[in-house]
FIDOGU-551094 format. One record per residue (C-alpha): residue number from 1; x, y, z. Coordinates in Angstrom, 1 decimal. Example, Ala and Ser with C-alpha at 12.3 -4.5 7.8 and 13.67 -1.06 7.14 Angstrom:
2
<1; <12.3; -4.5; 7.8>> <2; <13.7; -1.1; 7.1>> 
***
This chain:
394
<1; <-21.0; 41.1; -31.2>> <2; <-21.4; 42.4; -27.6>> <3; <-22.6; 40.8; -24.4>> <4; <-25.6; 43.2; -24.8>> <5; <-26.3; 41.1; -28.1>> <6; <-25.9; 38.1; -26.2>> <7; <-27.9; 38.8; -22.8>> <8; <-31.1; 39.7; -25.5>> <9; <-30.8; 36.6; -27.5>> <10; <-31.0; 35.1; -24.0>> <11; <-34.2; 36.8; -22.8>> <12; <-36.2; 36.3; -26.0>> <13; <-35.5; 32.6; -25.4>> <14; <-36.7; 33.1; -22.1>> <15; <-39.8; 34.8; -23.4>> <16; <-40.4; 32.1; -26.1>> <17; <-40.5; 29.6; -23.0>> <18; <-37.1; 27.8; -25.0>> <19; <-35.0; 28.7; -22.0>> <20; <-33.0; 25.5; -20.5>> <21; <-32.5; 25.0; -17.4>> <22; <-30.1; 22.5; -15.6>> <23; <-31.0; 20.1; -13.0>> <24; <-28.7; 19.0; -10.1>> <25; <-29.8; 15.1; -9.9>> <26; <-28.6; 14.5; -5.5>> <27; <-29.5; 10.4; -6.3>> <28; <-28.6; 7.6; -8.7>> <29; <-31.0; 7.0; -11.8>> <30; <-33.4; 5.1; -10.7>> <31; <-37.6; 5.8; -10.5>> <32; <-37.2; 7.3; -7.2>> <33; <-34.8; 10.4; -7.7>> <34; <-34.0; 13.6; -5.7>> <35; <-33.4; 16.7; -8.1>> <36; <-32.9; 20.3; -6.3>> <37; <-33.2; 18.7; -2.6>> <38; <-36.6; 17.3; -3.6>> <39; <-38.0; 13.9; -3.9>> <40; <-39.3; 12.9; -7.4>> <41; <-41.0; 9.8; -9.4>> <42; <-38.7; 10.5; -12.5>> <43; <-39.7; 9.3; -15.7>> <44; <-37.2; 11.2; -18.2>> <45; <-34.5; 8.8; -18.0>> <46; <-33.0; 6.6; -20.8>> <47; <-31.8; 3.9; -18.5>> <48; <-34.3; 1.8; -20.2>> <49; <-33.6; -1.6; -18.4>> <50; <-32.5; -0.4; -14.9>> <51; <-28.9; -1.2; -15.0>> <52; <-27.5; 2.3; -14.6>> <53; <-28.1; 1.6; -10.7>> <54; <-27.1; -2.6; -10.4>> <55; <-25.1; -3.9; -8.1>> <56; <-23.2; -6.0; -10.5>> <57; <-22.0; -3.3; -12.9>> <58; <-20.8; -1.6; -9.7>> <59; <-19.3; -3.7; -8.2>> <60; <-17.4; -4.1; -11.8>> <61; <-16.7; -0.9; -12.4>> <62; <-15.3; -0.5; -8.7>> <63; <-13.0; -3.3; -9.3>> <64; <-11.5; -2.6; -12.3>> <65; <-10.9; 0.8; -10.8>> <66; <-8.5; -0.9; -7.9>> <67; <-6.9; -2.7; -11.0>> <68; <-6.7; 0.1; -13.7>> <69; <-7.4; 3.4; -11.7>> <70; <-9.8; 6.3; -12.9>> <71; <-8.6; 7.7; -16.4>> <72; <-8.1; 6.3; -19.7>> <73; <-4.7; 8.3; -19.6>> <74; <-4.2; 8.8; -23.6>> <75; <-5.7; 8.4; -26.1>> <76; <-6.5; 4.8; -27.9>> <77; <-3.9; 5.1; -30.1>> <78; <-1.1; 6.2; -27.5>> <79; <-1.3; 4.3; -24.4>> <80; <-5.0; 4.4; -23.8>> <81; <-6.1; 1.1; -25.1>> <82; <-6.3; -0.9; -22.1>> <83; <-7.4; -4.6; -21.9>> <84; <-11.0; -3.9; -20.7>> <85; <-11.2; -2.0; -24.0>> <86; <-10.2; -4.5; -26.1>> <87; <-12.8; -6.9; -23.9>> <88; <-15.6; -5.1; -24.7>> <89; <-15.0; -4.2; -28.1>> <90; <-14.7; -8.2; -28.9>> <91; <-17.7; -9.0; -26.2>> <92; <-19.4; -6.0; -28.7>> <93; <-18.6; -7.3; -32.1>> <94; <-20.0; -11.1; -31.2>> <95; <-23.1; -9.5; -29.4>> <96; <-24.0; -7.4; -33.0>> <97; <-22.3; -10.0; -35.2>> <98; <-19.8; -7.6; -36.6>> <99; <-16.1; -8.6; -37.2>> <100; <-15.2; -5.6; -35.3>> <101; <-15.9; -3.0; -33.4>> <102; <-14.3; 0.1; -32.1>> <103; <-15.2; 2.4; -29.1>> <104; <-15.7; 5.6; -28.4>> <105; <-16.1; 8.4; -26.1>> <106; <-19.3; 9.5; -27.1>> <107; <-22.4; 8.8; -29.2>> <108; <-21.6; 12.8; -30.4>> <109; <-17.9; 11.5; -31.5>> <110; <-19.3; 8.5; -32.9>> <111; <-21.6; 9.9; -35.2>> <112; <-19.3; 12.6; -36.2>> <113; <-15.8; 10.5; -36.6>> <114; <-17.9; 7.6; -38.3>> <115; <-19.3; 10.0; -41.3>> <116; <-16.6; 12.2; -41.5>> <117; <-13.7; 9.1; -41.9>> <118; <-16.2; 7.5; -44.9>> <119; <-17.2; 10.9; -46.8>> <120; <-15.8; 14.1; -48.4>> <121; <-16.4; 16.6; -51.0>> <122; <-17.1; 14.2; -54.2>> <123; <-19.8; 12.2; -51.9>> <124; <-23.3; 12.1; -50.7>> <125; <-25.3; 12.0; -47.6>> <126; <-28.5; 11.5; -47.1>> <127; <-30.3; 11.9; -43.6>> <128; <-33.7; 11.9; -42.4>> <129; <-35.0; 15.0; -41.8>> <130; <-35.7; 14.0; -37.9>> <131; <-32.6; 12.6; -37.4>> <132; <-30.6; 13.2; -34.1>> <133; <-28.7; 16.4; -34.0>> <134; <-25.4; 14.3; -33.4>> <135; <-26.2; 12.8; -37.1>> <136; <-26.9; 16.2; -38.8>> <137; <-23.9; 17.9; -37.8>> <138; <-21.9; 15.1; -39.0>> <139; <-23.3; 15.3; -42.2>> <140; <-22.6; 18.9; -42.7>> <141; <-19.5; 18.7; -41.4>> <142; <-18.5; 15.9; -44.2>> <143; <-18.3; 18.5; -46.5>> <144; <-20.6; 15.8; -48.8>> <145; <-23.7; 16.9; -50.4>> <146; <-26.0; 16.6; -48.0>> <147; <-29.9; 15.8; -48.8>> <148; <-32.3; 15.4; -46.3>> <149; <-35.2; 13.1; -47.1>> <150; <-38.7; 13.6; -45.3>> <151; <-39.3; 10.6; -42.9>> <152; <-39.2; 7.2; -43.3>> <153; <-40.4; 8.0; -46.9>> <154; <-38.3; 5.7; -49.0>> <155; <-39.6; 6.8; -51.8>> <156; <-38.4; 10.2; -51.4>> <157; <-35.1; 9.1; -50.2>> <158; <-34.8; 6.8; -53.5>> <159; <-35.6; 9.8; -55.7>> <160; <-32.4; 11.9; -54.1>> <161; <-30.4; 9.1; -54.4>> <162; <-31.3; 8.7; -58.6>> <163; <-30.2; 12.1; -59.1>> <164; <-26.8; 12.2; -56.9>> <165; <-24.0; 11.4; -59.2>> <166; <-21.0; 11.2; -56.1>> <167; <-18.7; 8.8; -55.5>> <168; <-19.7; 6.9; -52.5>> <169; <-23.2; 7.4; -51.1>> <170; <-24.3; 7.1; -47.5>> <171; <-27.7; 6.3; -45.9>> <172; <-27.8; 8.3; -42.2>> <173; <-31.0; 6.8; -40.1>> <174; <-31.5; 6.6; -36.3>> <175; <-32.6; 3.4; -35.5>> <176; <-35.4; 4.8; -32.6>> <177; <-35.9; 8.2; -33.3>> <178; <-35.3; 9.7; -29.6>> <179; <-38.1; 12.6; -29.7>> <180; <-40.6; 10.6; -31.4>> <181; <-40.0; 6.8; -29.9>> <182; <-40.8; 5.2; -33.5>> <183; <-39.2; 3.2; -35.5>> <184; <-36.7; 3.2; -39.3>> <185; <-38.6; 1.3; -41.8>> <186; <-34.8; -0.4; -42.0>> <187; <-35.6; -3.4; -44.5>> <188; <-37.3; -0.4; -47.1>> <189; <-34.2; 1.7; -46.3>> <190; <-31.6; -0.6; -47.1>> <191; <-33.4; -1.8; -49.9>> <192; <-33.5; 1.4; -51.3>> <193; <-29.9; 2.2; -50.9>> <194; <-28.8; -1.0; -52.0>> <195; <-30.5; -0.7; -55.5>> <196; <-28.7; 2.9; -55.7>> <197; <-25.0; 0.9; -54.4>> <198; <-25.0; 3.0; -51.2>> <199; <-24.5; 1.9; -48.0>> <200; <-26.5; 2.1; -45.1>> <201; <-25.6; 3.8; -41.5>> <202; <-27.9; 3.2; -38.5>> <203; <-27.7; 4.7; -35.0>> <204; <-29.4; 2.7; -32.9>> <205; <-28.8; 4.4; -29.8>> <206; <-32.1; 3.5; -27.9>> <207; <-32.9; 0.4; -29.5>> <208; <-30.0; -1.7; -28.0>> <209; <-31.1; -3.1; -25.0>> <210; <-34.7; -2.8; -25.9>> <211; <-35.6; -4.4; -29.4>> <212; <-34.8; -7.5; -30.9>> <213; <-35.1; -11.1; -29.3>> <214; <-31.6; -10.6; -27.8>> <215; <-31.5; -7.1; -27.1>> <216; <-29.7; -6.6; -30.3>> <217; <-32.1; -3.7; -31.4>> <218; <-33.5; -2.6; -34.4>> <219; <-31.4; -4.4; -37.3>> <220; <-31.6; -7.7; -35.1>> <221; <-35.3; -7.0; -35.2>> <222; <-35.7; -6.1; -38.6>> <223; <-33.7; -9.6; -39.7>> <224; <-30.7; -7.7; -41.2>> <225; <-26.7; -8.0; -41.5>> <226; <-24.0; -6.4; -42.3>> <227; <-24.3; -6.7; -46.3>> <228; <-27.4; -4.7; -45.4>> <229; <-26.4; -1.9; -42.3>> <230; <-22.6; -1.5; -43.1>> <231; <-21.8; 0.9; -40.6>> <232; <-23.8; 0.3; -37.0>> <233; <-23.2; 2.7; -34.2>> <234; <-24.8; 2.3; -30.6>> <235; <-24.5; 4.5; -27.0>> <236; <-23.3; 2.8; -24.2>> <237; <-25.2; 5.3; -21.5>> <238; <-29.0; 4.2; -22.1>> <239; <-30.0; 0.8; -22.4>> <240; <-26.6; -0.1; -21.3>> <241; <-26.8; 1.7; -17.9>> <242; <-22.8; 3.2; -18.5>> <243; <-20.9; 5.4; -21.1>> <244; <-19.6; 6.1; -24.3>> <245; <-20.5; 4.6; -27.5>> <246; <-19.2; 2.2; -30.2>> <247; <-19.0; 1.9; -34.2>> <248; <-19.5; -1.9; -35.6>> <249; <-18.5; -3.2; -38.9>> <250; <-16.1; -4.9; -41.4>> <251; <-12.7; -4.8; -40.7>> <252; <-12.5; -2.7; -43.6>> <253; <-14.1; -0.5; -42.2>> <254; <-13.1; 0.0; -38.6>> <255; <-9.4; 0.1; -39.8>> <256; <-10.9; 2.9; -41.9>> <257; <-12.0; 4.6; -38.8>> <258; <-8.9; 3.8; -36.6>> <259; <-6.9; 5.7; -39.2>> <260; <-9.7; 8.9; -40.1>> <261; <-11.9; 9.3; -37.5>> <262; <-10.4; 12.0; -36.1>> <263; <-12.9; 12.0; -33.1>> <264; <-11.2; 8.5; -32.1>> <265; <-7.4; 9.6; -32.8>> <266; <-7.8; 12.9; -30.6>> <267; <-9.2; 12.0; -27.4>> <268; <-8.7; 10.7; -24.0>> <269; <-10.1; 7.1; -24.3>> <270; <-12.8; 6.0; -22.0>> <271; <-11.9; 5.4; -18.4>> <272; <-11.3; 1.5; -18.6>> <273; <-13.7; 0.9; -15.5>> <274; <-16.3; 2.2; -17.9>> <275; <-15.0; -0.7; -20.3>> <276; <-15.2; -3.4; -17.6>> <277; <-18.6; -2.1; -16.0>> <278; <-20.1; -2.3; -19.3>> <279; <-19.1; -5.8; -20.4>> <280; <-21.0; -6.8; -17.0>> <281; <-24.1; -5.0; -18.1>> <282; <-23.8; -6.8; -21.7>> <283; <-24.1; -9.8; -20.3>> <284; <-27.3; -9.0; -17.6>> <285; <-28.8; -7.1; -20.9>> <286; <-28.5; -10.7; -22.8>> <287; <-29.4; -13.0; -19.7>> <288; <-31.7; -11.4; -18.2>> <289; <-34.6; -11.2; -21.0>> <290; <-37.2; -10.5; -18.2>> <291; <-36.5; -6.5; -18.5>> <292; <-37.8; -6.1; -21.6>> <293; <-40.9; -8.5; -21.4>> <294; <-41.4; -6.2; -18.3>> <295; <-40.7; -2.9; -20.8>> <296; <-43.3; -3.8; -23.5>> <297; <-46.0; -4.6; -20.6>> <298; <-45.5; -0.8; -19.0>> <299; <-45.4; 0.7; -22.8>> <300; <-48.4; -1.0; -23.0>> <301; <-50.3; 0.1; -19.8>> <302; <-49.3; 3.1; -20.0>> <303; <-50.8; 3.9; -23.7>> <304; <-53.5; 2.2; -22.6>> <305; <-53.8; 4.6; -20.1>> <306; <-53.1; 7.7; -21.9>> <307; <-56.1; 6.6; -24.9>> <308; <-58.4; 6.3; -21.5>> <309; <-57.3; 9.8; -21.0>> <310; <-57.7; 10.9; -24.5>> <311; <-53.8; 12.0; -24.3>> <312; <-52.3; 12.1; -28.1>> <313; <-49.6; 9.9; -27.9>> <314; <-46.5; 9.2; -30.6>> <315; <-47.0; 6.4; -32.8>> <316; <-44.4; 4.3; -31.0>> <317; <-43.6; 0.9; -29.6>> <318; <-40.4; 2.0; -27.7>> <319; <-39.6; 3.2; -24.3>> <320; <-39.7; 6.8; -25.7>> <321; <-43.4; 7.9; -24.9>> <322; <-43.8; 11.6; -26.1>> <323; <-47.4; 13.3; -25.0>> <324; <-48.2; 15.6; -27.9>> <325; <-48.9; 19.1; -26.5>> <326; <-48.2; 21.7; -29.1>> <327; <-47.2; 24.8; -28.1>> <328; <-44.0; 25.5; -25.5>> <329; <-45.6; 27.5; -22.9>> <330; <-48.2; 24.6; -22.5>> <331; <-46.2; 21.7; -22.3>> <332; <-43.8; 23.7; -19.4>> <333; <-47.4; 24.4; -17.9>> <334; <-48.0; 20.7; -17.6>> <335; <-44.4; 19.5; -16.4>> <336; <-45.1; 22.1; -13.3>> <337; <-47.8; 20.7; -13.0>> <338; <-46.8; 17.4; -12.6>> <339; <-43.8; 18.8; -10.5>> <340; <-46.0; 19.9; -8.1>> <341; <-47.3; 16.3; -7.7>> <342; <-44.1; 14.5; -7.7>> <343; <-43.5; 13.4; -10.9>> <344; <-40.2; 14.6; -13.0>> <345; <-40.6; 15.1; -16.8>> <346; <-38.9; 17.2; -19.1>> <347; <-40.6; 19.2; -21.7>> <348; <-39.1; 19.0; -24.5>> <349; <-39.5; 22.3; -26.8>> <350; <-37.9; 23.8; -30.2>> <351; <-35.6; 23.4; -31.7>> <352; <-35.2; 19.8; -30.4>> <353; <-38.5; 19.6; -32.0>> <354; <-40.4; 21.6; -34.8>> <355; <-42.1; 24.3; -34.0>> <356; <-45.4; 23.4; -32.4>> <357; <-44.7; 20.3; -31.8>> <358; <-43.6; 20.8; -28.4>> <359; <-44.0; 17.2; -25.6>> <360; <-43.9; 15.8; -22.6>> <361; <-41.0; 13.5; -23.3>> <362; <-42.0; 10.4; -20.9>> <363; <-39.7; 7.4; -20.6>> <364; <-40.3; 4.1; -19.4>> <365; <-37.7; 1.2; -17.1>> <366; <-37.7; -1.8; -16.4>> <367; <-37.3; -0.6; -13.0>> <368; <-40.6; 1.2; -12.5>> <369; <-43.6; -0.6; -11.6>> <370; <-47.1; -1.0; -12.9>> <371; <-48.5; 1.1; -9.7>> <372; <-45.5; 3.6; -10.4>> <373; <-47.1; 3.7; -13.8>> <374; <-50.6; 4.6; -12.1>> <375; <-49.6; 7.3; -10.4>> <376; <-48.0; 8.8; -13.6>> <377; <-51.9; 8.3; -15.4>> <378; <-53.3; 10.0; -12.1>> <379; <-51.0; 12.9; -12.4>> <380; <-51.4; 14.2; -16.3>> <381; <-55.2; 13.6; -16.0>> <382; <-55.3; 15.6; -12.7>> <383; <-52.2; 18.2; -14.3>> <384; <-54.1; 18.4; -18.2>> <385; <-57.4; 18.9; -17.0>> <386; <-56.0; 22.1; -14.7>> <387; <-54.3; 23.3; -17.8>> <388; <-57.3; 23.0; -19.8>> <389; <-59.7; 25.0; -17.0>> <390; <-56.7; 27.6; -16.9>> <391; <-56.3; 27.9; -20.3>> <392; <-60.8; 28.7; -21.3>> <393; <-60.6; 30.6; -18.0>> <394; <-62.5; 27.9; -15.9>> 
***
């Protein structure tokens, strides 16, 4: 290997229009952003009830700071489990109807301490093929066999589970699939895995917040329990407004991860202003129900806007909203575009999506307005239909 090697790699990515580049965000999230000293309407964040920005969880997470100072200090299992943790995770475990829950850093650590504490060589995975990366790495990393089955085909997932002699057996499902915006067919999933005696594993880390009648997400949705999703992780940092993530479950089971998850036993904890600034924003996500009936009427402007347009949309009911373009170099063309009007959205390309399958990766808050969601239609009719006269030489 040489930097030569390296500095090629680089420019092909370029040339494939896969290069990343970072942003420097000047603001808080909110609609109204400034990236790279310029003023934006931004829809690309996963704030998906506006609470990133409230004055409550501020004012929370500024107050536990004068109490309990900036860093978690150690880890959990040291001297880093401080009282806001042990809040939160009990606030957490009533809120899903768990007996417990445990947190952690990150969704990342989540996923991979979760899977890796449950499975080893003599056991099975099985993940959806379009599955978070956070997911699939954990799965590999188990050491299991690991299958993945083609999407939210049940059928095809219950044929690899018939054939897998292992010893324990592990369903691996997001809950909201973050690049497409729908939803696991959950009750057909854990019926399938029950009938084959595995358990089931949702990560429902943009569902909390937004589905269910309490905010509880996609199992509260779908009517299911613990006997059904064993193991349920969520992230604190999108409909939450904070950081870090948390596993819920049995007792059995989070004493099982307390003891294996390596991802929990070797790391700083949270800061415990995090803790404390997140139990105020559980309790505005429960209260304050009005942010989601205010959600679903923007997802549904806004596809109602986009069919006017003859946009092709996702099939999804989320706040995820991806704008099917196809090919890389097209969908950057369009997010210039819309640059160039004001309006901030990623494009999301390969290989955080298939090949040819690249989007415009829109995402909707309860903090935009309907005339915010106007002036998004305006721009990606006037943005597409300049790509289009480029693109036949108009």
């Amino acid at each position: 290997m040489s930097f030569t090697d390296l500095h090629l790699a680089l420019e092909q990515r370029r040339a494939d229009s896969l290069y990343r580049v970072r942003r420097t965000l000047e603001t808080a999230q909110s609609p109204a952003v400034r990236v790279d000293g310029r003023d934006y309407l931004a829809f690309c964040s996963n704030d998906y009830l506006g609470l990133a920005n409230h004055p409550d969880v501020i004012k929370a997470l500024q107050n536990a700071a004068d109490h309990y100072g900036v860093g978690g200090g150690a880890s959990h299992l040291v001297n880093g489990h401080s009282l806001p943790h042990h809040q939160l995770e009990e606030a957490l475990a009533e809120f899903t109807g768990r007996e417990r829950v445990l947190l952690f850093s990150t969704g990342y650590m989540a996923n991979i301490g979760a899977v890796n504490a449950l499975l080893g060589k003599q056991d099975a995975v099985f993940e959806d093929r379009l599955n978070h990366a956070s997911l699939l790495d954990a799965g590999l990393l188990s050491g299991a066999r690991f299958q993945r089955y083609l999407h939210n085909d049940t059928d095809n997932l219950s044929k690899r589970m018939a054939k897998t002699e292992a010893r324990r057996k592990l369903v691996v499902t997001d809950g909201v699939f973050s690049m497409d915006g729908d939803v696991a067919d959950l009750p057909a999933i854990c019926k399938a895995a029950r009938a084959e005696g595995a358990w089931v594993m949702v990560d429902d880390a943009h569902g909390f917040g937004c589905l269910g009648e309490t905010g509880g997400g996609c199992v509260e949705q779908s009517g299911l329990g613990v006997d059904d999703v064993q193991v349920l992780v969520g992230t604190l940092g999108k409909g939450f407004g904070t950081a870090g993530a948390f596993v819920a479950g049995s007792d059995v089971l989070i004493e099982t991860l307390i003891q294996y998850a390596r991802t929990y036993i070797y790391t700083t904890s949270m800061p415990p202003a995090v803790a404390a600034a997140t139990l105020k924003s559980l309790e505005l996500l429960q209260r304050e129900s009005w942010r989601r009936n205010k959600l679903d009427a923007l997802i549904t402007q806004f596809r109602c806007g986009c069919e006017q347009l003859g946009l092709e949309l996702m099939d999804s009911p989320t706040p995820i909203q991806p704008i099917m373009i196809g090919e890389s170099d097209q969908a950057m063309a369009i997010s210039a575009q819309l640059e160039q009007q004001g309006i901030f959205i990623s494009a999301i390309r390969p290989p955080t999506v298939p090949a040819g399958s690249a989007r415009l990766r829109v995402t909707l808050s309860a903090s935009h307005t309907e005339q915010q969601v106007d002036r998004l239609l305006g721009a990606l009719e006037s943005a597409t239909t300049a790509i289009r006269m480029t693109s036949t030489g108009r």
